[in-house]
N, C-alpha and C positions, 0 to 999 in steps of 0.2 A: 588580491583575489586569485586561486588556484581555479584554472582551467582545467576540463578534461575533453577536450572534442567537442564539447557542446554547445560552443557560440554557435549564435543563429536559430536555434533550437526551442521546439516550445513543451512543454512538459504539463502534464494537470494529474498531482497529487489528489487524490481524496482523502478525508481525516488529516488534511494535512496541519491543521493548526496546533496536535500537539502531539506528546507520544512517538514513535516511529515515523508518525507522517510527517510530522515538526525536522525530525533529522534529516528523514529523505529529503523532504521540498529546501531545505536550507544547505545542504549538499549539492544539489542536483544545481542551484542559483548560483554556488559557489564555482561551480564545473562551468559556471556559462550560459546555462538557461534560461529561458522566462518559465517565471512560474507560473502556475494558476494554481494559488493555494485553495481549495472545494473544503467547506465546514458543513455543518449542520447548525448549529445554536450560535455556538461564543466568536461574535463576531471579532471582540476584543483582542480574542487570543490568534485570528486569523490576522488579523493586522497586525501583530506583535509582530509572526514570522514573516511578515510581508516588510514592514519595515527592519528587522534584521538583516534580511537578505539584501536590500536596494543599501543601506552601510555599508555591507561589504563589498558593494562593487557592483551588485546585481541587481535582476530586474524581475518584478511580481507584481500580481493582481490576488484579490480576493476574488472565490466565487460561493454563492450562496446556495445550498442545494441539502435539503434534506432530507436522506434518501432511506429506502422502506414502505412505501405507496406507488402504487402503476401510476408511470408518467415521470415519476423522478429524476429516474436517467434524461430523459428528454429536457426536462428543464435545467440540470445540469448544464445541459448543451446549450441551451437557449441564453443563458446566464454568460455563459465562457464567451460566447461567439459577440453578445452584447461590448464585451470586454478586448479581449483579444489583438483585434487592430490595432489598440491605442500603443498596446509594447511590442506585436510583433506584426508591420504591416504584412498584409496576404491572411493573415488568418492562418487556420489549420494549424494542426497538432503533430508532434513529433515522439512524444513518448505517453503514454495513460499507464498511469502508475495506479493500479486499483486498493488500495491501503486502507479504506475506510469497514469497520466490524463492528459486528455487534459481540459482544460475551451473554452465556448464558451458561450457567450454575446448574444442573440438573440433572438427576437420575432419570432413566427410562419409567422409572415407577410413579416419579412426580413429576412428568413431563406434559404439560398439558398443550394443546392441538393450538392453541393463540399463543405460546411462546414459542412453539417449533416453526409455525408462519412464521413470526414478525426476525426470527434469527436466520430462516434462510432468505428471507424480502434484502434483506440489508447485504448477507455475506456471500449469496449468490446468485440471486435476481437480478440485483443491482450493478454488480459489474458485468453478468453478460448482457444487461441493455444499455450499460455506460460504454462498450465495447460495439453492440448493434449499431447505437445511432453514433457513433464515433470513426467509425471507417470510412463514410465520405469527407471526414476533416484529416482521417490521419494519412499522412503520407505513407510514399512507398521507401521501405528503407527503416521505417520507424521501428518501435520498441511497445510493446505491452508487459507490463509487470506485474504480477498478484504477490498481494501478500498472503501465504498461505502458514501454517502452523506445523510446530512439528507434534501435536497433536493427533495429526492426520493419518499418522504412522506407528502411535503407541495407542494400547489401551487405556481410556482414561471413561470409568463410567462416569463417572461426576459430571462430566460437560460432553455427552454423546453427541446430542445435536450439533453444538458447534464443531465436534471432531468434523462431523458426518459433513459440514459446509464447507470443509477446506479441505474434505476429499474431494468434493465435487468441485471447487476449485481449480485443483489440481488436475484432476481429469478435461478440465474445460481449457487449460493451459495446453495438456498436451493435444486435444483433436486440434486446438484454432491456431497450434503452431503447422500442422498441415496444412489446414485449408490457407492461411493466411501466406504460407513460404514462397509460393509465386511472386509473390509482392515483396521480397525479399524482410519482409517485417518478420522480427522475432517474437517468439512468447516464453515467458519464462515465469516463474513461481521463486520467492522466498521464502521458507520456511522455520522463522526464530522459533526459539523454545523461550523460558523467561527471562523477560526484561524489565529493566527499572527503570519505569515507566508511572504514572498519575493510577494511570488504573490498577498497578498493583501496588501503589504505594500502602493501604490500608493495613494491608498484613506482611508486607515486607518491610519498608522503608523504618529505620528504627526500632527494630526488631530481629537484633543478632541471632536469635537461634533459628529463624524463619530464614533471613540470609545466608547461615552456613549450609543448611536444609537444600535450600536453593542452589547455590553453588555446585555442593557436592553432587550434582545432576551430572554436572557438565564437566569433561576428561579436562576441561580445560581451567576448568576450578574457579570459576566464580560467576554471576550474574552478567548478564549483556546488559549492553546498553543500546540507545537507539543508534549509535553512529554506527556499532558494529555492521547493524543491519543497512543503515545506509549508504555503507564503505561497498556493499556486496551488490548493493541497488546502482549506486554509481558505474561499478563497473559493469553491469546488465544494459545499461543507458546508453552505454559508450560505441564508439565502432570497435573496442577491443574485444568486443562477444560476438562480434558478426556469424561466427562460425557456431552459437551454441544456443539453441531452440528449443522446445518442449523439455525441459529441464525442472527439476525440484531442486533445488539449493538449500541446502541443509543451514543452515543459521542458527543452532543451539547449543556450539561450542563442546559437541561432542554429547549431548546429551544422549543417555539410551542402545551407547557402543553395547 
């Protein structure tokens, strides 16, 4: 089991049971943390990484929370705190890794007013109420992560809304690393470009000219994967970033130079 600082530590991934959050939360275990892997539907798949991670040495919980409706975040909380004691006595929280997204496919022209809600409910509602009702658990000293896109920085009409969520994202990282720096707690944004990942498998995975397509985005010439992203989230985690706050971390391997 490779440590990085983070024995004693409690961590609560959202999305984490597959995708980027599957890497991060199994990373972050690996380093030393308790998990609290936070899904929406596949309980299945949250257990899978829970018992990966407790194999390797580590220690996790599932929590159930399906987020996109007022009150979500709150139950979120209600879920974790149910849980919690059992792996880490005292309770409270050391890092909120906010990972969980929605995608949304869509031009401004056929963008209609019930998928523009339901994609900011999820990608930006939801972690600054998962973040409101989370800082009487989170300690001082702790860590807040977003995962943000590098979307957020190119034009892309096909998916405006979701760009337009992980600007506001982004923006929400850099006010709440001010307000929050008193308390010595960071904030900080990831920003991947394409990863091979479930959800783009349909049109990537097995499909070389989509692949080299992909690739050739990035100066560093091929597709991420998730650990990339949770190589960058680890050390976000760690006391090694103590000094580095309201930040975008670029994660697209050069995409867009």
């Amino acid at each position: 089991m490779r440590t990085n600082g983070l024995e004693g530590k409690v961590a609560l991934v959202t999305g984490g049971s597959r995708g980027i959050g599957r890497g991060i939360a199994e990373r972050l275990g690996r380093d030393g943390a308790v998990v609290a892997v936070a899904y929406a539907r596949d309980a299945r798949a949250a257990d899978e990484v829970v018992d990966v991670i407790r194999k390797n040495g580590g220690a996790a919980f599932p929590v159930r929370a399906e987020l996109g409706a007022h009150g979500d975040a709150a139950a979120l909380w209600e879920a974790f705190d149910e849980q919690v004691t059992a792996h880490a006595p005292g309770g409270g929280v050391d890092i909120i890794m906010n990972n969980a997204a929605s995608g949304l496919y869509s031009e401004l022209s056929s963008l209609t007013e019930e998928a523009f809600d339901a994609v900011f409910a999820v990608n930006v509602r939801a972690p600054f109420f998962i973040v409101r009702h989370g800082l009487d658990r989170l300690r001082d000293g702790g860590r807040i992560i977003n995962i943000s896109s590098g979307a957020a920085r190119i034009a892309m009409p096909e998916i405006i809304a979701y760009s337009a969520t992980k600007s506001a994202l982004d923006n929400f990282t850099l006010t709440l690393a001010k307000e929050l720096g008193p308390r010595r707690i960071t904030v900080n944004s990831v920003a991947p470009g394409i990863i091979d990942t479930d959800i783009n498998a349909d049109w990537l995975r097995g499909n070389a000219e989509a692949e080299a397509q992909a690739a050739s985005l990035a100066a560093l010439g091929r597709v991420g994967r998730p650990e990339d992203v949770a190589d960058i989230v680890a050390f976000l985690a760690s006391d090694d970033s103590r000094w580095m706050t309201g930040r975008v971390l670029d994660a697209t391997g050069g995409s867009g130079l």
